[in-house]
Backbone as JSON Lines, residues from 0, in Angstrom:
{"i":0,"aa":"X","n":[0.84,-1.17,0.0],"ca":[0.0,0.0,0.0],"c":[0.89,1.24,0.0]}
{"i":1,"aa":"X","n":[0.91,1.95,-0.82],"ca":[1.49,3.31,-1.17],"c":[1.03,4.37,0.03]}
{"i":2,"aa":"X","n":[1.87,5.35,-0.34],"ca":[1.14,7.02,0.64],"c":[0.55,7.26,-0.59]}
{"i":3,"aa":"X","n":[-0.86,8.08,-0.41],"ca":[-1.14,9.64,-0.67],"c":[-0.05,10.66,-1.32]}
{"i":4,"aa":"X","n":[-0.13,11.42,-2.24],"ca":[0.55,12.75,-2.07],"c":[0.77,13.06,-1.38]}
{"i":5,"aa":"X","n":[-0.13,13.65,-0.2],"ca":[-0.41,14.79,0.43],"c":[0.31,14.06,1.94]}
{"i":6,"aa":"X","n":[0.21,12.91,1.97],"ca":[0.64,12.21,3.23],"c":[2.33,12.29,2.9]}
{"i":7,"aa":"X","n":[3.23,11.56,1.29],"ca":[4.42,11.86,1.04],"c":[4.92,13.0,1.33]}
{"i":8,"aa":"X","n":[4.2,14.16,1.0],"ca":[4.81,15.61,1.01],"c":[5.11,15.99,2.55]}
{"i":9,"aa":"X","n":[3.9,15.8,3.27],"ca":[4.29,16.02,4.9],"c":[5.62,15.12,5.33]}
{"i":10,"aa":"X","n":[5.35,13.94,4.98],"ca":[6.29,13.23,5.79],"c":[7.65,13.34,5.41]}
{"i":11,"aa":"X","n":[7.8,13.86,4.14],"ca":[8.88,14.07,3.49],"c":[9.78,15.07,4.32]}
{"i":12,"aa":"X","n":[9.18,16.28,4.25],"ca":[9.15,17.24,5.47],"c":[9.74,17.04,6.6]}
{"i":13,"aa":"X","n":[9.07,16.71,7.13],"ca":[8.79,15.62,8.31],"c":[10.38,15.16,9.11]}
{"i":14,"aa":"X","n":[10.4,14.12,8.22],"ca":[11.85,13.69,7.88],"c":[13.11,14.26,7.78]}
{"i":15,"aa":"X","n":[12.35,15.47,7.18],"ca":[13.27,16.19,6.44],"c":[13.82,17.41,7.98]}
{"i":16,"aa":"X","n":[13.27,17.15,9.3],"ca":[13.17,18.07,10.26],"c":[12.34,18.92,10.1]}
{"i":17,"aa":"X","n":[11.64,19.35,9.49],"ca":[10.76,20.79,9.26],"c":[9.45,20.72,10.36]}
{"i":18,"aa":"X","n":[9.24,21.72,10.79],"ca":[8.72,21.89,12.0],"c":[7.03,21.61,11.19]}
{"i":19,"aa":"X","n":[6.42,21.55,12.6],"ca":[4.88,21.26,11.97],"c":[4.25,22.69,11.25]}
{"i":20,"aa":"X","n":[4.4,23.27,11.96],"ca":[4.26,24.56,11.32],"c":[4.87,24.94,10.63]}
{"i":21,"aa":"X","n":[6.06,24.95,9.94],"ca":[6.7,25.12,8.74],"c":[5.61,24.37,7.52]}
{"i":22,"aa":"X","n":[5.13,22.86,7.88],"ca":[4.72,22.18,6.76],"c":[3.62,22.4,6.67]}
{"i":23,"aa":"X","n":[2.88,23.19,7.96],"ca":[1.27,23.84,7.77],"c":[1.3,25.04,6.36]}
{"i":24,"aa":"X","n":[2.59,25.82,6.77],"ca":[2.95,26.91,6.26],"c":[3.38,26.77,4.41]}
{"i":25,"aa":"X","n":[3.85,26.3,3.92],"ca":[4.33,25.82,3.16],"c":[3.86,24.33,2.21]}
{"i":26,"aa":"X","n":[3.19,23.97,2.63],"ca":[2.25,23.02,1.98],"c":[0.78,23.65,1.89]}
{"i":27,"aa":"X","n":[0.21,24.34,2.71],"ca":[-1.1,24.73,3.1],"c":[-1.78,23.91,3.46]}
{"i":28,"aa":"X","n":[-1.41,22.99,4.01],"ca":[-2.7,21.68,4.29],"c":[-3.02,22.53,5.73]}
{"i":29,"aa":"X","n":[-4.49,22.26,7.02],"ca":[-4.44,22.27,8.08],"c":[-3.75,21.64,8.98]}
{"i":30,"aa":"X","n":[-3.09,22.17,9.99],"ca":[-2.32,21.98,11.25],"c":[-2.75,20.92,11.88]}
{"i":31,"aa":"X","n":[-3.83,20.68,11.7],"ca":[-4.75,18.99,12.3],"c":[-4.21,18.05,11.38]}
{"i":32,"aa":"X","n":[-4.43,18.11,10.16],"ca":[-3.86,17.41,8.94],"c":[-2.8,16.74,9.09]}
{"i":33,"aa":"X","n":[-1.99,17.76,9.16],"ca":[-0.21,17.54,9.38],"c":[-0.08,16.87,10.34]}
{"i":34,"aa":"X","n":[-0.3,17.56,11.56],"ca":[-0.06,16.5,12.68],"c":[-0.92,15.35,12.75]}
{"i":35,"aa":"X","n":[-1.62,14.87,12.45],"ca":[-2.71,13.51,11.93],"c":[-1.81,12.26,10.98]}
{"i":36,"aa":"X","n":[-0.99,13.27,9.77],"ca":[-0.65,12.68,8.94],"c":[0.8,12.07,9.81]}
{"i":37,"aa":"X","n":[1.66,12.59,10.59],"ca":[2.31,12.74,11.22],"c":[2.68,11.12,12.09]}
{"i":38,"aa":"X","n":[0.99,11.56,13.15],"ca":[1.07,10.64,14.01],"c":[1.0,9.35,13.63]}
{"i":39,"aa":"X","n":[0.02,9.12,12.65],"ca":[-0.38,7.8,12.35],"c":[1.04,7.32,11.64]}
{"i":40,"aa":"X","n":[2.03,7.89,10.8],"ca":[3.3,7.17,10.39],"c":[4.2,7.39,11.25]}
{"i":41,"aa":"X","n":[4.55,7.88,12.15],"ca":[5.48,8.51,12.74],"c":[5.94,7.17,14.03]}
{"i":42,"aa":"X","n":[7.52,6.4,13.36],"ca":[7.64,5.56,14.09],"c":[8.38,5.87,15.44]}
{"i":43,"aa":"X","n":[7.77,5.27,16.27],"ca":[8.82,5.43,17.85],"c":[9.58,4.03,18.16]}
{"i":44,"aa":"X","n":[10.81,4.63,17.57],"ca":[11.9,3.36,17.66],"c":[11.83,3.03,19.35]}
{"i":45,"aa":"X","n":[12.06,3.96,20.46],"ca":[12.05,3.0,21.79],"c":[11.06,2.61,21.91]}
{"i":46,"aa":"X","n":[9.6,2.34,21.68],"ca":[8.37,1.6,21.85],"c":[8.76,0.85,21.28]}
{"i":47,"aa":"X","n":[8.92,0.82,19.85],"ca":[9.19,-1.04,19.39],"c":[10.25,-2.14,20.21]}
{"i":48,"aa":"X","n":[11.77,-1.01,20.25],"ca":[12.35,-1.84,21.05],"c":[11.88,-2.18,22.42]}
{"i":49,"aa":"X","n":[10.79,-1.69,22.55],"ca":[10.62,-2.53,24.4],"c":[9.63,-3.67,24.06]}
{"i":50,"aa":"X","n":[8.94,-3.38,23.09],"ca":[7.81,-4.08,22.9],"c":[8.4,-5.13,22.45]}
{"i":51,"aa":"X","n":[9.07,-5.63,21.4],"ca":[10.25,-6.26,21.26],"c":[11.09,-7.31,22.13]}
{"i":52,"aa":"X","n":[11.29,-6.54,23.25],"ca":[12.03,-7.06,24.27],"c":[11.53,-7.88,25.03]}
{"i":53,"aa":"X","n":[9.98,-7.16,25.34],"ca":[9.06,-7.78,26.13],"c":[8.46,-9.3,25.47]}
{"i":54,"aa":"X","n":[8.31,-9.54,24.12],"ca":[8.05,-10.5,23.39],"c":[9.06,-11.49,23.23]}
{"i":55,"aa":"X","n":[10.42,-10.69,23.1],"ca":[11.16,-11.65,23.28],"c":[10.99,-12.4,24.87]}
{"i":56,"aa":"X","n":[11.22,-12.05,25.99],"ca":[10.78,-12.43,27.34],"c":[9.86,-13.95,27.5]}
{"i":57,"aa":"X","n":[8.73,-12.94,26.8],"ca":[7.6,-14.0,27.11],"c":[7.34,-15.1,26.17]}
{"i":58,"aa":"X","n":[8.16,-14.8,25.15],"ca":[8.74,-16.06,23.89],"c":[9.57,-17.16,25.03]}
{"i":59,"aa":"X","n":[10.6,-16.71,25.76],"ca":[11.49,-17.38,26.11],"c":[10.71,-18.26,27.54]}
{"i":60,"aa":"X","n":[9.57,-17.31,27.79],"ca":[9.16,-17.92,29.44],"c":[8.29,-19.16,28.7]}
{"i":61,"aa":"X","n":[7.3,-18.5,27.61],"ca":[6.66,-19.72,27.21],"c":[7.35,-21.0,26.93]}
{"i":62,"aa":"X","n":[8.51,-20.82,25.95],"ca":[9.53,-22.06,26.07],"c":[9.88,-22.65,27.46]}
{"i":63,"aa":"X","n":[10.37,-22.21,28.17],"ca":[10.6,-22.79,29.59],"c":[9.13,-23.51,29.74]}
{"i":64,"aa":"X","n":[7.99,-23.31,29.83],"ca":[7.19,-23.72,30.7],"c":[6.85,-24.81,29.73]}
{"i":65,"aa":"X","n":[7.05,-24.62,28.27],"ca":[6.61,-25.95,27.4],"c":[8.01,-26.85,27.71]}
{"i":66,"aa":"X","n":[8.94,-27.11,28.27],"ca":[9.85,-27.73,28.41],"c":[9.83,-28.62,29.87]}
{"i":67,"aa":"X","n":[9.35,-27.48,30.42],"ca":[8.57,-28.21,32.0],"c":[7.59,-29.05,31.9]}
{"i":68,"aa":"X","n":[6.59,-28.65,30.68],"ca":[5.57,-29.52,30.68],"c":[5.85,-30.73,29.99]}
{"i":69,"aa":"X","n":[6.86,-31.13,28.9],"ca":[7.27,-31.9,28.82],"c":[7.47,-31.74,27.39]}
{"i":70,"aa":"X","n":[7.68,-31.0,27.12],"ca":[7.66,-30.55,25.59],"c":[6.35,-30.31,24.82]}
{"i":71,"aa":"X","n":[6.13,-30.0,23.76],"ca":[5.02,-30.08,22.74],"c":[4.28,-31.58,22.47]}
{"i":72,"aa":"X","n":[2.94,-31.52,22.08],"ca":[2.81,-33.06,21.75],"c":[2.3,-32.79,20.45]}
């Protein structure tokens, strides 16, 4: 699934450091827009890595406890 124009151009921006208001300013889209377009792509690398971490965890506890139980059948 592709972006939008209008979603590329912000995020491009975006990316690019340009403030939200710069890309309100300069694109003309609304300030809701931008930051909308923003949030919904806008990745937060330390959330994944915990989330991540935490999966790894409970990957590893579930193994333990299928090993206790006597393995898989």
């Amino acid at each position: 699934m592709g972006l939008y124009p209008i979603e590329r151009a912000v995020l491009d921006r975006h990316d690019a450091g340009e403030s939200v208001d710069r890309i309100t300013r300069v694109t003309g889209f609304r300030r809701e827009t931008v930051q909308n377009i923003i949030q919904r792509f806008d990745v937060n690398l330390a959330q994944d890595i915990r989330r991540e971490n935490a999966l790894r965890q409970h990957t590893a506890r579930l193994g333990e406890l299928v090993r206790q139980a006597g393995g898989h059948r």
